[in-house]
C-alpha positions as CSV (number, residue, x, y, z in Angstrom):
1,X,-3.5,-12.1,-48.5
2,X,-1.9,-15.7,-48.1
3,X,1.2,-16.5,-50.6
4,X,-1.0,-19.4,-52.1
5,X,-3.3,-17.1,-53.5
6,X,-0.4,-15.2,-55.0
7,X,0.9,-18.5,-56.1
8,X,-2.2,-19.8,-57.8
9,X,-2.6,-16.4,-59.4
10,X,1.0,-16.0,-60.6
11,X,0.3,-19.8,-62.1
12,X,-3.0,-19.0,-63.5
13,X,-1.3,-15.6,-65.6
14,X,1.3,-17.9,-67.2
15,X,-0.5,-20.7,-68.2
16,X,-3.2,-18.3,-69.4
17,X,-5.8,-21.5,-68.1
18,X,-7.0,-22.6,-64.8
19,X,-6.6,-26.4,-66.0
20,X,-3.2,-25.9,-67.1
21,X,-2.3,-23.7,-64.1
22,X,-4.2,-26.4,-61.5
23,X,-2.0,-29.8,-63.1
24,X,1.2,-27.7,-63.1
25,X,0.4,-26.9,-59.2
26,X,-1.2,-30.4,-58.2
27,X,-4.2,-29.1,-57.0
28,X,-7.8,-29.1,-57.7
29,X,-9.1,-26.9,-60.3
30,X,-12.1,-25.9,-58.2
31,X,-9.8,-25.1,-55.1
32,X,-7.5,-22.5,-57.6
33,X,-10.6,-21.1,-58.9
34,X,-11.5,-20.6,-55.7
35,X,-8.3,-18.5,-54.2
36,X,-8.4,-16.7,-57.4
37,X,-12.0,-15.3,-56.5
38,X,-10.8,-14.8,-53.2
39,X,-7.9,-12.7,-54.0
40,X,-10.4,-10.7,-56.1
41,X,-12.8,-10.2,-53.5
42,X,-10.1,-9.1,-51.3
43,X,-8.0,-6.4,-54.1
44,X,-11.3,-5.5,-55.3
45,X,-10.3,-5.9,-59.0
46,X,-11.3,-8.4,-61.1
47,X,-7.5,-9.9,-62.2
48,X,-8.2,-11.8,-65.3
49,X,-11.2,-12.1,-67.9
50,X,-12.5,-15.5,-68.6
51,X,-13.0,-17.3,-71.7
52,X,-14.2,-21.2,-72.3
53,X,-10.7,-21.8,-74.0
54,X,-8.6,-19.2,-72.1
55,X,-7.8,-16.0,-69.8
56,X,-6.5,-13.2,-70.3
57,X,-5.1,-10.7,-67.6
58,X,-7.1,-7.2,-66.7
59,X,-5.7,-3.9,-66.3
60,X,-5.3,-4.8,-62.1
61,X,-4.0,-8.3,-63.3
62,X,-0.9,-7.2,-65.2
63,X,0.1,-4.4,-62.4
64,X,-0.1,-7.2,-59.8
65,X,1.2,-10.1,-61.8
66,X,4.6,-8.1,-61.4
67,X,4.6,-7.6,-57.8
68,X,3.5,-11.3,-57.0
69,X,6.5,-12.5,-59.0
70,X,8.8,-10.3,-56.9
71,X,7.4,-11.3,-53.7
72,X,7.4,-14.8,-54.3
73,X,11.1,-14.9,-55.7
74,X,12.1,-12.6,-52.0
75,X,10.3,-15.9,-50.5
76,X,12.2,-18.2,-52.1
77,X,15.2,-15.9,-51.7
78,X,14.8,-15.6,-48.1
79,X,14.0,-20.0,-47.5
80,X,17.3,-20.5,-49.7
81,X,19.0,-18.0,-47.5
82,X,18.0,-20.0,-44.5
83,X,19.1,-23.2,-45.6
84,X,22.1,-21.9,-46.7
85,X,23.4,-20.9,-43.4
86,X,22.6,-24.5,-42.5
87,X,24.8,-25.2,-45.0
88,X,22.3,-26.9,-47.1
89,X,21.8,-25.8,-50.7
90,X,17.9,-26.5,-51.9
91,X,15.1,-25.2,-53.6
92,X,14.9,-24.3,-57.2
93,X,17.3,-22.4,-59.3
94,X,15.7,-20.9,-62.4
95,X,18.2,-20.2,-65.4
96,X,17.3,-18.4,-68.8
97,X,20.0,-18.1,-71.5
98,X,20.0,-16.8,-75.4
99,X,21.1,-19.6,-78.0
100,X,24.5,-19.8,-78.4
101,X,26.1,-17.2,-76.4
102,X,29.7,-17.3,-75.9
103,X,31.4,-16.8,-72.6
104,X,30.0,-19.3,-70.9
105,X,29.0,-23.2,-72.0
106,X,25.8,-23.4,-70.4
107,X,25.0,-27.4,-70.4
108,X,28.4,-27.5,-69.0
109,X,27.9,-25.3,-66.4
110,X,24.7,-26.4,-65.5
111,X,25.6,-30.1,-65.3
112,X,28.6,-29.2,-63.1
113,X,26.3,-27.4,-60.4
114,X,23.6,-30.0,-60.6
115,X,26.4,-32.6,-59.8
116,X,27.5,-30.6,-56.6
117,X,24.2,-29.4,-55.6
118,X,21.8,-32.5,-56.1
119,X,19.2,-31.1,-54.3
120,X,18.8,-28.2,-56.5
121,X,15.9,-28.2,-58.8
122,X,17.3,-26.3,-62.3
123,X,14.6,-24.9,-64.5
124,X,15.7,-23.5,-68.0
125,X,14.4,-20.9,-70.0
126,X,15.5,-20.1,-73.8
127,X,14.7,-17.2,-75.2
128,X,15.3,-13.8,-76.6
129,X,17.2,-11.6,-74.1
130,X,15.0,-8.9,-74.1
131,X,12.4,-11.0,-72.9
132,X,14.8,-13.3,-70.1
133,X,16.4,-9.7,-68.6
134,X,12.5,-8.5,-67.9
135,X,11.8,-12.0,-66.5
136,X,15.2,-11.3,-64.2
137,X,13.8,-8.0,-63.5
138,X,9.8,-9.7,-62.2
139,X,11.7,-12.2,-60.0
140,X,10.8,-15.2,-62.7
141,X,14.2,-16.0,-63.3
142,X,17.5,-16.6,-61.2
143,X,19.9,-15.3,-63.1
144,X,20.1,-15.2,-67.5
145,X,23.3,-15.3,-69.5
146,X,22.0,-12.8,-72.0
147,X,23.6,-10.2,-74.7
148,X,21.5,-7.2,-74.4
149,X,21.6,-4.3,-76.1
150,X,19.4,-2.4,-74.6
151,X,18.8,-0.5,-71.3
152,X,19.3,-2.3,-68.2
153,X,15.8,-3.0,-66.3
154,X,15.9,-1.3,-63.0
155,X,16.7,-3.8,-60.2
156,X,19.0,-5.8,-62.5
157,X,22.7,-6.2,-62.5
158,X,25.3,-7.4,-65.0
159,X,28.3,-9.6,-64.9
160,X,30.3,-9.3,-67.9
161,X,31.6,-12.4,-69.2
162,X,32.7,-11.8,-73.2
163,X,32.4,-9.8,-75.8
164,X,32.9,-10.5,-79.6
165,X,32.7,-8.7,-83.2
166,X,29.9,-8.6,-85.4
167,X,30.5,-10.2,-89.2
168,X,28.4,-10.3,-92.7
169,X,27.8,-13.9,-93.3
170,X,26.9,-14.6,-97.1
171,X,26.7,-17.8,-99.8
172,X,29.9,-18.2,-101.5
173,X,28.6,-17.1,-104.4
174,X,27.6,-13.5,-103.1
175,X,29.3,-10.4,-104.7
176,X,30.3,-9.9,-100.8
177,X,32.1,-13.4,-100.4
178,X,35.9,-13.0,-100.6
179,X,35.6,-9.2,-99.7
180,X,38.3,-7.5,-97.2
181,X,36.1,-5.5,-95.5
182,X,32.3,-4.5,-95.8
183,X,30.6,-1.3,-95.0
184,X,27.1,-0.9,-92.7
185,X,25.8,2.0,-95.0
186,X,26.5,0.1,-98.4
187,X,24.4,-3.1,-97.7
188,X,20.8,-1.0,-97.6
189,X,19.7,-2.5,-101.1
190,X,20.5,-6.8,-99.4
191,X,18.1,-9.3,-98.5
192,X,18.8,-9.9,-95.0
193,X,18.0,-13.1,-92.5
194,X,18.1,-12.0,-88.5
195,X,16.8,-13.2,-85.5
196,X,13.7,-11.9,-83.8
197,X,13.7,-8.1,-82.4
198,X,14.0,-9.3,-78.6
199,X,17.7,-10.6,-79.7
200,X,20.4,-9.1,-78.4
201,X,22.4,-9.6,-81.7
202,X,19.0,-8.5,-83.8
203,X,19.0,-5.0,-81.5
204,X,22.6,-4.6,-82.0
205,X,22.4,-4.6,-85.3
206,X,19.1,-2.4,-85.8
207,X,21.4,0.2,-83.9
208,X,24.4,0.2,-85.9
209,X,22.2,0.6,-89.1
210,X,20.2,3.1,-87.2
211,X,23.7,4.6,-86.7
212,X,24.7,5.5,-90.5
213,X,21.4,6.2,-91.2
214,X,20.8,3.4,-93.3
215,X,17.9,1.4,-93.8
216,X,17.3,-2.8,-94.5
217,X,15.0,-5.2,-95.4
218,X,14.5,-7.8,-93.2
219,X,12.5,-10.7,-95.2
220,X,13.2,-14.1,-93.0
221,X,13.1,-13.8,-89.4
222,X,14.1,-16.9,-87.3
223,X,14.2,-17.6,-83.5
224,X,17.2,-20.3,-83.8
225,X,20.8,-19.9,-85.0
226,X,20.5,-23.2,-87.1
227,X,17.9,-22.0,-89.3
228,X,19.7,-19.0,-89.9
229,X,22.6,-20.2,-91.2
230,X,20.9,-22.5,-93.6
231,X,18.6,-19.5,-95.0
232,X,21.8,-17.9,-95.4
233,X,23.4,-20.8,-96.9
234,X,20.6,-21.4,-99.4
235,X,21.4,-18.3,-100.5
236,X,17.9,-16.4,-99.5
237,X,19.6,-13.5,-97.7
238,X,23.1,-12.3,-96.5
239,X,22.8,-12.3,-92.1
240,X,24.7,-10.2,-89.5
241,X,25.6,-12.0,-86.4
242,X,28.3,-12.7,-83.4
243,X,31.3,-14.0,-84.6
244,X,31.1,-17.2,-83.2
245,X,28.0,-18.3,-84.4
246,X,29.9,-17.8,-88.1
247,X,32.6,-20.3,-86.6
248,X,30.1,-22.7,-86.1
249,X,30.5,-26.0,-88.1
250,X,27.3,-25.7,-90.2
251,X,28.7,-22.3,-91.1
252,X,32.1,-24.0,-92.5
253,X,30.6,-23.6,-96.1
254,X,29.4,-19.8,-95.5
255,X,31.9,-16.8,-96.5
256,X,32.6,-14.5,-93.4
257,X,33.3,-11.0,-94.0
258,X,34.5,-8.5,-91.4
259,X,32.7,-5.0,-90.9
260,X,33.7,-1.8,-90.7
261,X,34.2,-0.1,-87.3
262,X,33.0,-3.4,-85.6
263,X,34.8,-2.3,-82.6
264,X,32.2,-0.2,-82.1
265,X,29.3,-2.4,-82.3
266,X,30.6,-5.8,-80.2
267,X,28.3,-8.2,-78.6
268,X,29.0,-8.3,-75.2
269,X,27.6,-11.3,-73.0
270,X,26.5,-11.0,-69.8
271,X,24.7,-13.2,-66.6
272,X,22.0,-11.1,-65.4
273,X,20.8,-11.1,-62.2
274,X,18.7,-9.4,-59.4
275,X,20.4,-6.6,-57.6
276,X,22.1,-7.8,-54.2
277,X,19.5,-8.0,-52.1
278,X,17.4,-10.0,-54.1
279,X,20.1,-12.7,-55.7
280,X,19.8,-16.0,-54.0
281,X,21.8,-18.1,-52.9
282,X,21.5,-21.3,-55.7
283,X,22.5,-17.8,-58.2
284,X,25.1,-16.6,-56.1
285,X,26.2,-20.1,-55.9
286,X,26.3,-20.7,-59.8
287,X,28.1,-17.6,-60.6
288,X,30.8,-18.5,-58.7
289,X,31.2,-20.8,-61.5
290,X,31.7,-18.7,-64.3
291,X,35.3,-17.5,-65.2
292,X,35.9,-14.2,-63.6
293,X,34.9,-15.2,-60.3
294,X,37.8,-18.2,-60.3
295,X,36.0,-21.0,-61.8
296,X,36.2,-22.6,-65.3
297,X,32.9,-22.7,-67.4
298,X,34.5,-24.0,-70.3
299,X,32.8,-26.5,-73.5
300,X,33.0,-25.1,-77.2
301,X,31.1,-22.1,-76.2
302,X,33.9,-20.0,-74.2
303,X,35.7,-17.9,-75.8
304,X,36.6,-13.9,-75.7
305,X,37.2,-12.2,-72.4
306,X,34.9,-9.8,-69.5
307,X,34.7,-6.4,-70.4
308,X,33.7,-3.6,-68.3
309,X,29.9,-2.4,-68.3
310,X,27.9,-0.7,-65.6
311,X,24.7,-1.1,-66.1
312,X,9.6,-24.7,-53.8
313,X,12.2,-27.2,-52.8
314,X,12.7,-29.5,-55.9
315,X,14.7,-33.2,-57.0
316,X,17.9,-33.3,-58.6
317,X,16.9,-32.9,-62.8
318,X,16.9,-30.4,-65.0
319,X,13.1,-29.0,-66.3
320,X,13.3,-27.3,-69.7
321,X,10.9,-24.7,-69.6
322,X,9.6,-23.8,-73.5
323,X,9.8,-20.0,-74.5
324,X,6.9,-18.1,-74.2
325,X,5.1,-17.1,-77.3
């Protein structure tokens, strides 16, 4: 088994389409094709069932799609390492972050290391941080600056970098607005706005419902903190979220309202990353960055402080990488 063929596979599964996987790699479609069949031939499985306008994965494909991610991020790992002790820093760095997530100004930060590290290839990755910890956790991405609220995947670690309250945000003219204080278990009968499920705030806040045994209605779902705020501020549902995202400036003309016990439902940020062994170099490099290990992140994102909680050789630009669907 060659790592092409692992390559060309791992390309095929996430462009779900030979063409698409054969322009991303610069290679001929008949030449993938044929190191797909051969990796086939040789794991005895077929890895991916074929359709004129797409594939999908088999059973066989899926287990091994995980374990060719893994080995070709230790690849990478181990080249990186190499030229790191030569005191060169190259290759690709692959980032994933969750909008708007406080602790950390990611443009900033990312801008500062492509500055020092020109030869560093950065990919970017928005999404939910469900979805970015797993893709930590297959060897897809680097490192993630995520808020999770869920269990830690196995082989992944967490820095802590900042942790914040949760607040009702409403219209002005909701019976809420103005209110000192408002309780989880009394807002049951509200219209609520909230980000998709693989949110860290949207998890968060299923819990602490889940918590006082209390259920919602959850009519408008979003995937961006913009839209959000103006569902909220047209008045089509009341919206839980991180603090800072109701200090934003298009939430100026939205009424904030503390929650009871929110000490006991905070959002806490983190950078995710591979366990020890498998962290490269490029990730190692960029979390030296961040606050707590002596460096100064800053931008209008920072704020709050670290909290305890256990848990191919490229040019100098930044690729933004579209969430999957």
């Amino acid at each position: 088994m060659e790592l092409r063929h692992l390559e060309y596979f791992v390309a095929v599964a996430e462009e779900r389409h030979f063409t698409r996987a054969a322009q991303r790699l610069m290679v001929s479609q008949s030449g993938l094709s044929a190191s797909v069949r051969a990796l086939e031939r040789e794991l005895g499985a077929r890895l991916f069932v074929r359709s004129t306008r797409r594939v999908e994965l088999t059973g066989a494909g899926r287990a091994l799609l995980v374990e060719a991610s893994r080995t070709l991020a230790s690849v990478r790992a181990a080249k990186e390492a190499v030229a790191a002790v030569q005191g060169l820093l190259r290759g690709t760095l692959s980032v994933g972050t969750e909008q708007c997530v406080t602790g950390v100004h990611v443009p900033g930060l990312l801008a500062r290391f492509r500055a020092d590290h020109p030869e560093v290839e950065v990919r970017l990755r928005q999404a939910g941080s469900a979805s970015l910890v797993e893709d930590v956790a297959a060897g897809r991405l680097d490192l993630a600056f995520v808020a999770l609220s869920g269990a830690v995947p196995e082989g992944v670690r967490l820095v802590p970098l900042a942790s914040e309250p949760m607040v009702l945000l409403c219209h002005p003219d909701h019976p809420l607005a103005g209110a000192a204080e408002a309780d989880w278990a009394e807002l049951g009968d509200e219209v609520f706005v909230d980000f998709h499920e693989d949110w860290g705030a949207r998890g968060l806040t299923d819990r602490a419902f889940g918590a006082v045994r209390t259920e919602r209605r959850v009519a408008l779902e979003v995937n961006d903190v913009h839209s959000l705020i103006e569902l909220v501020g047209h008045g089509l549902g009341i919206a839980v979220v991180p603090r800072p995202i109701a200090r934003k400036e298009q939430a100026a003309a939205l009424c904030t309202v503390p929650l009871a016990g929110a000490e006991d439902h905070l959002w806490e940020v983190s950078a995710a990353l591979p366990d020890d062994q498998r962290t490269g170099p490029a990730a190692r490099e960029l979390l030296a960055y961040l606050p707590e290990a002596g460096g100064s992140a800053g931008g209008p994102c920072t704020a709050g402080g670290p909290r305890d909680r256990t848990p191919a050789d490229g040019g100098p630009f930044v690729t933004a990488v579209p969430a999957s669907p």
